[in-house]
C-alpha positions as CSV (number, residue, x, y, z in Angstrom):
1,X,-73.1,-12.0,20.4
2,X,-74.3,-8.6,19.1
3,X,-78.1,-8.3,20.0
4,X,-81.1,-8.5,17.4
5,X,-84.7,-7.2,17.5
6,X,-85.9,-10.9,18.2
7,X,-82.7,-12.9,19.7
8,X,-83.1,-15.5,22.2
9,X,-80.3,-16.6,24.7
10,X,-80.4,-19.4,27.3
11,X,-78.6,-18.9,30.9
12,X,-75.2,-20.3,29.1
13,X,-75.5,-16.9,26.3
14,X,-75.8,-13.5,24.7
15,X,-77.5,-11.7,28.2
16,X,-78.9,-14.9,29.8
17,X,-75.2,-15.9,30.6
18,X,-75.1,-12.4,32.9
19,X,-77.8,-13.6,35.1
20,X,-75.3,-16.3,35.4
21,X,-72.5,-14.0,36.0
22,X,-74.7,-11.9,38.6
23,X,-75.4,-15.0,40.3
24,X,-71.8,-16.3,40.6
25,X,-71.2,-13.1,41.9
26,X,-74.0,-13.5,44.7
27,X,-72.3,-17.3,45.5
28,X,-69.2,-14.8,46.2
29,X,-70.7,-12.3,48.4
30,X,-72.4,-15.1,50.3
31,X,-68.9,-17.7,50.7
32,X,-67.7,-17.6,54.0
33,X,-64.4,-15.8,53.7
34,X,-67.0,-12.3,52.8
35,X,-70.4,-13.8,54.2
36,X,-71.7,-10.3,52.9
37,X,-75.5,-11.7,52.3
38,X,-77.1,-15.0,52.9
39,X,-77.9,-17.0,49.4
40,X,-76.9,-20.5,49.6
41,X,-78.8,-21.1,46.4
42,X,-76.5,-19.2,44.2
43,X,-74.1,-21.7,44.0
44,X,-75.7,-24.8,43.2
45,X,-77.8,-22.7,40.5
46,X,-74.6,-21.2,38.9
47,X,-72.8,-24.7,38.9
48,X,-76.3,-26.3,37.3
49,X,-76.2,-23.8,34.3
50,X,-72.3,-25.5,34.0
51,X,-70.0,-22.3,33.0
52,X,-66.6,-23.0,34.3
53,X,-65.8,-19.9,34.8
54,X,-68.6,-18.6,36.8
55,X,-68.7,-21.8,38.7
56,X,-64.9,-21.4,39.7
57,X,-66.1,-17.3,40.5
58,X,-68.5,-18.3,43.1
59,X,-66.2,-20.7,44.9
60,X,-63.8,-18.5,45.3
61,X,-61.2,-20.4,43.2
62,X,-60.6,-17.6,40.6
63,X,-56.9,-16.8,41.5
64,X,-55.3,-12.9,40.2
65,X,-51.7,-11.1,40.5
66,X,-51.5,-9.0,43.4
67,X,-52.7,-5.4,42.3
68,X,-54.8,-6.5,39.7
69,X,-58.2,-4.8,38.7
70,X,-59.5,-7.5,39.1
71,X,-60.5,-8.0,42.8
72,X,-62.8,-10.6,44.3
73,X,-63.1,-8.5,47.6
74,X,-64.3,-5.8,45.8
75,X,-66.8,-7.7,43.4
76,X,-68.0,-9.4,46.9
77,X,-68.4,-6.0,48.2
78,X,-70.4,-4.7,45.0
79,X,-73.0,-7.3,44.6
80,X,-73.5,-7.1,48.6
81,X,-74.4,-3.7,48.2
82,X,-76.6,-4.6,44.9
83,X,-78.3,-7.5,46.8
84,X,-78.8,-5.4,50.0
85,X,-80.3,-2.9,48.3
86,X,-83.1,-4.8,46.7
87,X,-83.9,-7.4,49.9
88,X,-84.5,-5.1,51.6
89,X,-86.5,-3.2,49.3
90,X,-88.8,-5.5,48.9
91,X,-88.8,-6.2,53.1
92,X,-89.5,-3.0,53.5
93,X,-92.6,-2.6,51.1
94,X,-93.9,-6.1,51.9
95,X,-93.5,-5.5,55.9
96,X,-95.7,-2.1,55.3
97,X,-98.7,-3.9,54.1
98,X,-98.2,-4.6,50.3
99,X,-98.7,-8.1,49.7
100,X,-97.7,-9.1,46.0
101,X,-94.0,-8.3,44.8
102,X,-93.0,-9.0,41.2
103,X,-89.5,-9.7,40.0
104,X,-89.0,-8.8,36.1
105,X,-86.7,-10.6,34.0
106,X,-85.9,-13.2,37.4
107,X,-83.2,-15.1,36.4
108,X,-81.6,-17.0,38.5
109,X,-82.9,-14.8,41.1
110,X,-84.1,-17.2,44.5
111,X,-85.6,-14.4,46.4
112,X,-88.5,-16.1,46.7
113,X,-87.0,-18.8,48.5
114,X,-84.8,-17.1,50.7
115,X,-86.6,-13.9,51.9
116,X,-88.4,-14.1,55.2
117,X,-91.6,-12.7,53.7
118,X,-94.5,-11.9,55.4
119,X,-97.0,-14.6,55.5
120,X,-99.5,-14.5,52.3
121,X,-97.2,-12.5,50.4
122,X,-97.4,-13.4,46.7
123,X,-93.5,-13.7,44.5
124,X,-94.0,-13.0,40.5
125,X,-90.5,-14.2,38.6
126,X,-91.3,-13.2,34.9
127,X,-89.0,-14.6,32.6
128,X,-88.1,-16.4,29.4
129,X,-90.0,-20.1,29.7
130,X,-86.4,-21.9,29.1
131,X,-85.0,-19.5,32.2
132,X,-88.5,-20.5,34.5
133,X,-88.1,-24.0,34.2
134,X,-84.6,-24.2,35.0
135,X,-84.3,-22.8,38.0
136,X,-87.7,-24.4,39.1
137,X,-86.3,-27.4,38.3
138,X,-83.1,-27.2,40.2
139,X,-84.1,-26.0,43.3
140,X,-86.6,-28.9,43.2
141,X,-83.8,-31.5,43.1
142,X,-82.4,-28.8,45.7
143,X,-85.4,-29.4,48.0
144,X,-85.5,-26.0,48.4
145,X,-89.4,-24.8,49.3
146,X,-90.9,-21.1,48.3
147,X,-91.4,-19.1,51.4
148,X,-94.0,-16.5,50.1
149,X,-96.7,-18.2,47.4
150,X,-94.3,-18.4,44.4
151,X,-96.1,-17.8,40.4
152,X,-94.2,-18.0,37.4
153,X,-95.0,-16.1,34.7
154,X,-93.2,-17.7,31.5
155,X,-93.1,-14.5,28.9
156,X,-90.6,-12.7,26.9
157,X,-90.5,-9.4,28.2
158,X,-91.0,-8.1,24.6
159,X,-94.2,-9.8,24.4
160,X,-97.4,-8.9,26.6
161,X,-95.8,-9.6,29.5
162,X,-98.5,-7.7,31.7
163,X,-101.5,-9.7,30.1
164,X,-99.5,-12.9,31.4
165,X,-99.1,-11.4,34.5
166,X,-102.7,-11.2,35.5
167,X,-103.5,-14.3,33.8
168,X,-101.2,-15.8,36.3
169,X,-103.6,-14.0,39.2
170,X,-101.8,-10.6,39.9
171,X,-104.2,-7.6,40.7
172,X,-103.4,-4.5,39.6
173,X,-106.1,-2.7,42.0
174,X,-104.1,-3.7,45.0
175,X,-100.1,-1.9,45.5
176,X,-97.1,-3.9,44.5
177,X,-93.7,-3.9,44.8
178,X,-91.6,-4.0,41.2
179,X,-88.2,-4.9,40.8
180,X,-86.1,-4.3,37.8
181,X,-83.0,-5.5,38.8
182,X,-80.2,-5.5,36.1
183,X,-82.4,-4.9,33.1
184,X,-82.3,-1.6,31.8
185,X,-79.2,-1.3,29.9
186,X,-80.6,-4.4,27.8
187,X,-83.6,-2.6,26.9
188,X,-83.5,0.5,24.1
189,X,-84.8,3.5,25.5
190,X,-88.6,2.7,23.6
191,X,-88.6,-0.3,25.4
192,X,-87.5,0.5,28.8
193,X,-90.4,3.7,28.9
194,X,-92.8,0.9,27.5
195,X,-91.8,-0.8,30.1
196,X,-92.3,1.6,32.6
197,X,-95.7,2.8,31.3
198,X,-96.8,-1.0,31.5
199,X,-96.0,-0.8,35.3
200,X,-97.9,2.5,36.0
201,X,-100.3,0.8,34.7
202,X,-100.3,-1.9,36.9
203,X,-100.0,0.3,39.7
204,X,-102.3,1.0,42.2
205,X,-101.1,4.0,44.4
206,X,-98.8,3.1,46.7
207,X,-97.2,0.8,44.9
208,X,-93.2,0.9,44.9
209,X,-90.8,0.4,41.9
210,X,-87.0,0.1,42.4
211,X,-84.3,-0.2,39.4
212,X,-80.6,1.0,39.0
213,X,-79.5,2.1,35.7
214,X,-75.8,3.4,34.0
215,X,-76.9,6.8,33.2
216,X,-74.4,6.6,30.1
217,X,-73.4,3.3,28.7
218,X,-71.3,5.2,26.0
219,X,-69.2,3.8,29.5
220,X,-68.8,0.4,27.7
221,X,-66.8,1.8,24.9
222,X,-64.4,3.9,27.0
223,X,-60.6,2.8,27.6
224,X,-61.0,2.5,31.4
225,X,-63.6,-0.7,30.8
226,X,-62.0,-2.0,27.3
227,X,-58.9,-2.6,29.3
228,X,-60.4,-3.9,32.3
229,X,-62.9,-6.0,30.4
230,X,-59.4,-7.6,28.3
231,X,-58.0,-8.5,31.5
232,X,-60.7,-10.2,32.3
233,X,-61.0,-12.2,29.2
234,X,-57.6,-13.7,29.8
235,X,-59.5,-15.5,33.1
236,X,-62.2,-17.0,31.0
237,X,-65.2,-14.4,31.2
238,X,-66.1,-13.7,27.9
239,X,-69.1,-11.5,28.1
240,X,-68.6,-8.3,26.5
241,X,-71.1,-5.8,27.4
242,X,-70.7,-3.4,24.7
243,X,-72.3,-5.8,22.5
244,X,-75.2,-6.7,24.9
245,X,-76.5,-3.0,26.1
246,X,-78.5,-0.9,24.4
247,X,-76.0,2.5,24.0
248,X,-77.3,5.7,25.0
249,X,-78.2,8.0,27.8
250,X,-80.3,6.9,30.3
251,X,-80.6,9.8,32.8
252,X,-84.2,10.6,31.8
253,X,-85.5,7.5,33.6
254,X,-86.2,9.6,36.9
255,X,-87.5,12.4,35.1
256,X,-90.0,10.1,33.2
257,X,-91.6,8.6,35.8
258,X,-92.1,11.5,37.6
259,X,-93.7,12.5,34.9
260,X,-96.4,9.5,35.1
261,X,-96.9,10.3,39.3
262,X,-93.7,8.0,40.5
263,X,-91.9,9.8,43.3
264,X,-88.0,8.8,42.8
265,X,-85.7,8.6,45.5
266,X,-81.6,7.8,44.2
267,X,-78.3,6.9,45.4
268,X,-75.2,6.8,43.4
269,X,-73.4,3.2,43.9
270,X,-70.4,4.9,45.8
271,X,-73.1,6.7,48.0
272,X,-74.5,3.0,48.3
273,X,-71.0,1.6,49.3
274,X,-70.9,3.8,51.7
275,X,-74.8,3.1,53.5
276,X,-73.4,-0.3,53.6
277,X,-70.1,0.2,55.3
278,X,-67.8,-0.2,52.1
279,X,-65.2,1.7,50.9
280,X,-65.6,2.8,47.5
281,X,-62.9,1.9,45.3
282,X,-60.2,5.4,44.5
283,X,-59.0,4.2,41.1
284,X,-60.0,5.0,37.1
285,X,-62.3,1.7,36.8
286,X,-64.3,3.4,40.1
287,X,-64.6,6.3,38.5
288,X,-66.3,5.6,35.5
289,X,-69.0,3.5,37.3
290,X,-69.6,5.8,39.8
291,X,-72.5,7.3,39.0
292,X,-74.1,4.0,38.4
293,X,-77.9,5.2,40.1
294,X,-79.9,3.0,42.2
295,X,-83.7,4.5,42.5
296,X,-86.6,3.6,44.6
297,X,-90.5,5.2,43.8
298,X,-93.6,5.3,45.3
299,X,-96.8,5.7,42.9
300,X,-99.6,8.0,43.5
301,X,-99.8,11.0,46.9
């Protein structure tokens, strides 16, 4: 589904369906035979939304040819490193004294829930109302319980997300931690620095920001992913990312923020693999993706 100005999607479609995919992905990291991460809400939230696919992903049950690109190891191994990377972000920042953390675009992420936060530490999902109550919902009939004071905040990110945001009680005069995990590419480039100039100015100093990005998503279009991403189709996943991302370059994003008093600090996703005790992979597929960036800031001296 090629993206419009004004499209909507559910968690079954169009970029909805890859918080689906990221989740099944974060069932797989967690299964016992890789036990990378702890999440055993992933599971039962990918086999509510009801993809076959995606369910069969995050149990393990997708079976592949020997050799093949395709490699459940090493899509365990990349979303542990993903997942890693922002828990403990947000440990970090919430163990040094900053006590409200908001997730953008949340999807089926149950951080909130599973995160040993720091007692009086608020959780803001923002997301699409259809995507809110869903997961609220089915970790409800989970009996799963918040551990940090959980607030929705039901908006479209191309809306005014940040007046919903303090509606729902945030305070922009105290620091906070940001997360945008997974959302750049889906952004064009005037609405990811919109974006970011709506979290500056949210931000008291000392607030922290962390976000990866695909400094080139021309990537998308290249042989090396067109053939990986037909194999793939023949197992059932039929998200095509070429027609979901915005295309373009997207290196500027550190230079940017520096630019509005964010101090960046980066890591390419092989250097990441490697922090976490992984291997990166040695083969053409690898390469392209390996300057994937993941970035944390800090806002103000």
């Amino acid at each position: 589904m090629v993206r419009t100005e004004r499209d909507r999607w559910d968690l079954a479609t169009s970029v909805g369906a890859t918080a689906t995919m990221v989740a099944a992905q974060r069932a797989l990291a967690a299964a016992p035979q890789y036990a990378f991460i702890e999440d055993p809400f992933a599971a039962p939230l990918v086999r509510a939304v009801g993809i076959d696919v995606y369910t069969r992903l995050g149990n393990g049950e997708i079976v592949v040819e020997a050799n093949s690109e395709f490699d459940p190891d090493r899509m365990a191994r990349g979303m542990a490193c993903r997942t890693r990377f922002y828990d403990h972000f947000f440990l970090d920042a919430t163990r040094g004294g900053i006590g409200q953390a908001v997730i953008l675009a949340a999807g089926l992420d149950a951080r909130a829930y599973r995160l040993p936060w720091p007692d009086g530490t608020v959780v803001y999902e923002v997301d699409l109302p259809d995507v809110i109550e869903f997961k609220t919902a089915t970790l409800a009939d989970l009996g799963a319980e918040p551990r940090a004071q959980r607030r929705t905040v039901a908006v479209d990110l191309r809306d005014d997300w940040a007046a919903a945001l303090q509606a729902a009680g945030f305070d922009p005069k105290a620091p906070t931690a940001w997360s945008a995990e997974g959302l750049l590419v889906y952004l064009p480039d005037e609405a990811q620095d919109k974006l970011f100039d709506n979290i500056t100015g949210l931000s008291a100093p000392g607030s922290r920001l962390a976000f990866e990005y695909v400094p080139d998503t021309a990537i998308f279009t290249d042989e090396r992913w067109r053939s990986h991403h037909d194999r793939m189709s023949e197992l059932g996943f039929d998200i095509d990312f070429n027609d979901l991302v915005y295309h373009g370059e997207r290196g500027h994003i550190v230079d940017y923020l520096g630019r509005a008093g964010w101090q960046t600090t980066s890591q390419t996703v092989a250097e990441l693999h490697e922090a976490n005790g992984f291997t990166y992979p040695d083969d053409d597929l690898a390469a392209a993706f390996a300057d994937i960036t993941y970035s944390s800031a800090i806002f103000g001296g």
